[in-house]
N, C-alpha and C positions, 0 to 999 in steps of 0.2 A: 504494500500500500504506500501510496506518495505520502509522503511528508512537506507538509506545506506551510506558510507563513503567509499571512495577509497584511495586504496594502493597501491603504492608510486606515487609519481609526476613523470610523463614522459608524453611526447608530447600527446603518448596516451587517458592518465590517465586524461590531460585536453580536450584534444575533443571530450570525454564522457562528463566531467562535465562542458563543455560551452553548450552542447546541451542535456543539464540535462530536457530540456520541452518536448525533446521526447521519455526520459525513459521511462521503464517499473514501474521502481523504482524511488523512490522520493531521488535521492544524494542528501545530504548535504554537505558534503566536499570532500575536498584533505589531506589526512596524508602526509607528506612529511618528509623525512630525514632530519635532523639539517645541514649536513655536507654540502646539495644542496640547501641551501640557496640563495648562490651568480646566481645559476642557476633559482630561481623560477621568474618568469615575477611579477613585483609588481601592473600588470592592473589586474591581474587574483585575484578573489575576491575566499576566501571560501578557502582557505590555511590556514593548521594548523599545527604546528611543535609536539605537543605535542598529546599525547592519551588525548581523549576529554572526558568528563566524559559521557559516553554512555547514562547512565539512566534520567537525567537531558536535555538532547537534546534528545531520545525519539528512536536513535541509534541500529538498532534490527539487521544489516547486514555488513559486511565487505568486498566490492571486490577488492582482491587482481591479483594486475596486473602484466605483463611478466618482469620479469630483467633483463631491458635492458641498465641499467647502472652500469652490472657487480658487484652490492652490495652484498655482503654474505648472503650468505641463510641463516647462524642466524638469521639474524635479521627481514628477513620474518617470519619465525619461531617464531622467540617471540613477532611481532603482531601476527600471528594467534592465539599463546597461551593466550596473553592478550584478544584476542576475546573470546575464550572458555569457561575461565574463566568468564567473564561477561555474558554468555549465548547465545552470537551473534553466527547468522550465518555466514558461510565463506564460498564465489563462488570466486575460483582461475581458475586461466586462464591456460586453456589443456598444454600447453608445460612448465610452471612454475611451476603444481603440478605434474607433471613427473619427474621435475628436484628433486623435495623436498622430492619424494619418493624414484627415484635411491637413495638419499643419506641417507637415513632413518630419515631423519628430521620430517616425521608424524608419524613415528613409536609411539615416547611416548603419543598422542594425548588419550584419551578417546573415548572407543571403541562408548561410546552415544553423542559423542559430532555432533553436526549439519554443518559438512563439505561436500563439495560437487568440481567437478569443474565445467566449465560451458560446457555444453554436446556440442558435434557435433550431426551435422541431422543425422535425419538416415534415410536408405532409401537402396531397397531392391536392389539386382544383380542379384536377379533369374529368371526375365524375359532370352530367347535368346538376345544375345546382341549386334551382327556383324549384325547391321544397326544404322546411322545416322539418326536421324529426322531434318528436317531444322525448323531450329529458326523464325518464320515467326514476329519477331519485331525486331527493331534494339537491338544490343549487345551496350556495350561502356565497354571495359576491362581498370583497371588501374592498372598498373605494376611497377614495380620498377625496378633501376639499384643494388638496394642491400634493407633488410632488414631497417625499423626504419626511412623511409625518404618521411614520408608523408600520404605514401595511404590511411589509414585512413581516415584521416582528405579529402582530396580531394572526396573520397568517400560520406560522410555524405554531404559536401558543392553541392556535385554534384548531389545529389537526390534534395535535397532543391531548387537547379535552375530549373527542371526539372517539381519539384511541384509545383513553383513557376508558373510556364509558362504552367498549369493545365493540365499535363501530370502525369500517376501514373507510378512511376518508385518501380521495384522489384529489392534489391539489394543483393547481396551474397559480405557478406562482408570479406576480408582478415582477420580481425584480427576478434578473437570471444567477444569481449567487444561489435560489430556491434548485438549480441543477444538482448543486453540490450536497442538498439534504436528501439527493431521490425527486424531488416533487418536478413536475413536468416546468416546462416554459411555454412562452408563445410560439404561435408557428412564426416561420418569416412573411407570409402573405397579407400579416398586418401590419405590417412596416411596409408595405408596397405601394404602389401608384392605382389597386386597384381600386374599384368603386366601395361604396359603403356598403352597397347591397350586397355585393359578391362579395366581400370581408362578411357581413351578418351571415348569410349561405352557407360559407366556409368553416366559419368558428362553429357554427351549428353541426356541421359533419363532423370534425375534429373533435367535438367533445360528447358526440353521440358514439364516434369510434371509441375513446378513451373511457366510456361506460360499460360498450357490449366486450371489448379488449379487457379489463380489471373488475366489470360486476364490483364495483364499490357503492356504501349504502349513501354514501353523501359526497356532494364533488364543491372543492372548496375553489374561488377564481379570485388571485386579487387583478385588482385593474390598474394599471400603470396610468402616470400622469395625474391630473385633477379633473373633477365632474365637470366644473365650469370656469368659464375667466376669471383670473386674477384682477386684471387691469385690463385698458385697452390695448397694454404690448404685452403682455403676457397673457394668453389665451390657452393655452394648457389644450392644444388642438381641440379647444370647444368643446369638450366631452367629447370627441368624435367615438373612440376605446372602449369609454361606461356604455355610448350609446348602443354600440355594435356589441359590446357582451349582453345589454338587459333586453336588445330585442332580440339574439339569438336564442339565450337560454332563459328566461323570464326567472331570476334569480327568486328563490320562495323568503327570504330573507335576505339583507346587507346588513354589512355592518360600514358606518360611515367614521373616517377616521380625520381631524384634524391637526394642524399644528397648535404650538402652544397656545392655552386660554387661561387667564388666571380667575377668569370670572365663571360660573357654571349660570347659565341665563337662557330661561327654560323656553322663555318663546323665541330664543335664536333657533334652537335646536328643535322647536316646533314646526318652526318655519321652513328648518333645513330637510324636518320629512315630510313635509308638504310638497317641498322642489322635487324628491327625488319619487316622491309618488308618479307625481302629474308627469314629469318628464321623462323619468327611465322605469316607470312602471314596476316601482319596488319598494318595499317596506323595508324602514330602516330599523333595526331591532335592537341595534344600542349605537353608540358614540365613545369612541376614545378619541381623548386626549392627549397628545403625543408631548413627548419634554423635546420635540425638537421646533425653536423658534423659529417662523419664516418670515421673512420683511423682503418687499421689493428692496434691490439695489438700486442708487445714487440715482442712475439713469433709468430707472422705471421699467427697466428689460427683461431683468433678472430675477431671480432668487438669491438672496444672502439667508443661510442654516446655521443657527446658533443649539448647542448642545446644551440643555440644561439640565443638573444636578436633579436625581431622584429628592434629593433631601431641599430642593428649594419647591419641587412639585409636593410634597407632602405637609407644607407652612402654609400652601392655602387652606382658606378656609371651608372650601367645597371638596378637600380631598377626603376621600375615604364615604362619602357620604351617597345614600342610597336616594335614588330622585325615580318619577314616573318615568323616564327617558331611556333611563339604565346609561346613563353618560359616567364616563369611568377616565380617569387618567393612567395612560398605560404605565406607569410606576407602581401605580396600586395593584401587585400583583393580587389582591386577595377582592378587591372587587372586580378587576378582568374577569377571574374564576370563575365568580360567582354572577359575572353576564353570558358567562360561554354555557355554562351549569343551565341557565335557564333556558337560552338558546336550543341546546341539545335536549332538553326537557319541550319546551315548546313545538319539535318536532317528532317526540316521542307520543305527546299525544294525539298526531294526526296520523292514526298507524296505516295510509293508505300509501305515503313517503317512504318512511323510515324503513316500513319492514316489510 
């Protein structure tokens, strides 16, 4: 089995390596930038500021993760070069080795060197495709109001309760790191030029295969990107993603995830399942709150991601607290539970789903 190391620290990058037992790969650490120090949590164990001496700890892999805390692709660039040089392999993540290539940052790489990124499914269009198949297990999509603010993580917690409660759940995970625990990824046909409707067709066949293929009792989808606009420059491709997942597979619950909120304010989140009723035709079944902060950048284009401490989320005064919403802050591991608990309880009693 590979022995791997992960690049850079982000939220991500640790709920890979907290649920390192269900890799493919044997992680050993976190490389982390000097400069996010003040940001790395000191519970988190296997954090390393320095290039580790590879040969001596036995170090055969590298995967580097999306840059999501705006750091300069140099210095992606010279770990991967320091990987090269030592003989490591390097599995970078689809939208970060697109960025490194628009800007010719692998250009000077050696043309034998053992890089790769981590593939999307693949999976064919050429059947006729103007027909739905119905999903005959329950859905549970996890969505986000923007990029960077959880899903992830609620996704991997959310198979685990599921499992827990001796149910096999099949997941299609938002971000492609979800390869590395087992769970599926997107095809590439949604990152294509083609129409929306042939993407909805598509993902409909795809995950009508991945049901009659696995016979699983529930199939988990996080959706990549944001439901709806940010700003007028940041549009998070207008839901285009939520749209084509909720009119494929009419998700039987979501779960809606946002960035940080220090306020819990019941008719935001009323509001927010009213949107995703009437537009992606889904009931939203709880809300997490993520400790990851999002603020447009300077120029209004961007996403700037701030990492906030479990222990500043847990001094508001809505943490830990039970509400009609089921709105939870994902630090609160003991309220997450106890929304996934009710979730998976919620479709135990509609036994024409689950069993």
């Amino acid at each position: 089995m590979k022995k791997a190391i992960i690049f850079p620290y982000t939220a991500d990058a640790i709920t890979l390596f907290e649920n390192r037992d269900d890799s493919l790969i044997h992680i050993d650490s976190v490389l982390c930038f000097k400069e996010d120090l003040r940001s790395v949590s000191q519970k988190v164990e296997g954090i390393t500021f320095d290039m580790p001496t590879f040969e001596k700890r036995g170090i055969d892999s590298i995967i580097i993760c999306d840059n999501l805390l705006n750091n300069s692709l140099s210095a992606f660039q010279k770990v991967i070069f320091d990987g090269v040089k030592h003989g490591l392999s390097i599995q970078i993540t689809p939208y970060l080795y697109t960025q490194l290539q628009q800007f010719g940052l692998l250009d000077p790489v050696p043309p034998q060197s053992n890089i790769s990124t981590i593939s999307l499914e693949e999976f064919c269009l050429d059947e006729p495709l103007p027909k739905l198949y119905p999903i005959n297990v329950p859905v549970i999509a996890v969505m986000g109001l923007t990029p960077n603010s959880s899903k992830f993580d609620v996704q991997v917690e959310l198979r685990k309760t599921f499992s827990d409660a001796g149910y096999k759940a099949t997941v299609i995970a938002s971000n492609s790191l979800g390869k590395l625990l087992g769970m599926h990824i997107y095809p590439e046909f949604m990152f294509s030029d083609h129409s929306l409707a042939k993407k909805t067709y598509g993902f409909n066949h795809y995950v009508n295969k991945l049901v009659k293929d696995e016979q699983p009792d529930v199939i988990i989808i996080g959706i990549p990107d944001g439901i709806i606009p940010y700003n007028q420059k940041i549009h998070n491709s207008f839901g285009e993603i939520t749209s084509i997942v909720c009119h494929a597979v009419h998700p039987d619950f979501s779960i809606l995830t946002s960035g940080f909120l220090d306020v819990v304010n019941q008719d935001y989140f009323s509001q927010l399942k009213l949107l995703c009723r009437y537009r992606f035709d889904t009931e939203i079944f709880a809300f997490c709150i993520s400790n990851n902060k999002i603020q447009e950048n300077d120029t209004g284009d961007g996403y700037n991601t701030y990492f906030l401490s479990n222990e500043f989320a847990e001094s508001l005064p809505g943490f830990g607290k039970e509400n009609i919403y089921n709105v939870f802050y994902n630090s609160d591991h003991i309220g997450r539970k106890k929304a996934f608990q009710k979730l998976v309880e919620a479709l135990e009693s509609n036994v024409n789903p689950i069993c």
